[in-house]
C-alpha positions, 0 to 999 in steps of 0.5 A: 476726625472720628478717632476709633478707639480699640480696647484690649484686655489681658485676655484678648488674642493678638491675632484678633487685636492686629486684625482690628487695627489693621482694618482700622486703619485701612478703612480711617487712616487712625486708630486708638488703643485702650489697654489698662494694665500690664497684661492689656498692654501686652496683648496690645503690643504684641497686636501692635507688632503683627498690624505692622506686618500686615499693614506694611506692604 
């Protein structure tokens, strides 16, 4: 299975990083987040929640 891994950072838009993920996840079934630090993981929740409403029929 090729896992791809999406990297956030503390300056990255939400908008952008639920766009990534959603795609992913379309196209693969699985997606992997890197975020290191606390604004990272910020970001990437806050990707996390937006990617739930589009993926989410």
């Amino acid at each position: 299975m090729n896992v791809e891994t999406i990297k956030v950072s503390s300056k990255s838009n939400p908008n952008s990083v639920a766009g990534a993920l959603a795609n992913t996840f379309r196209e693969k079934g699985i997606v992997e987040v890197q975020a290191i630090g606390a604004g990272a993981l910020n970001q990437a929740i806050k990707g996390v929640a937006i990617a739930r409403g589009l993926v989410t029929p």
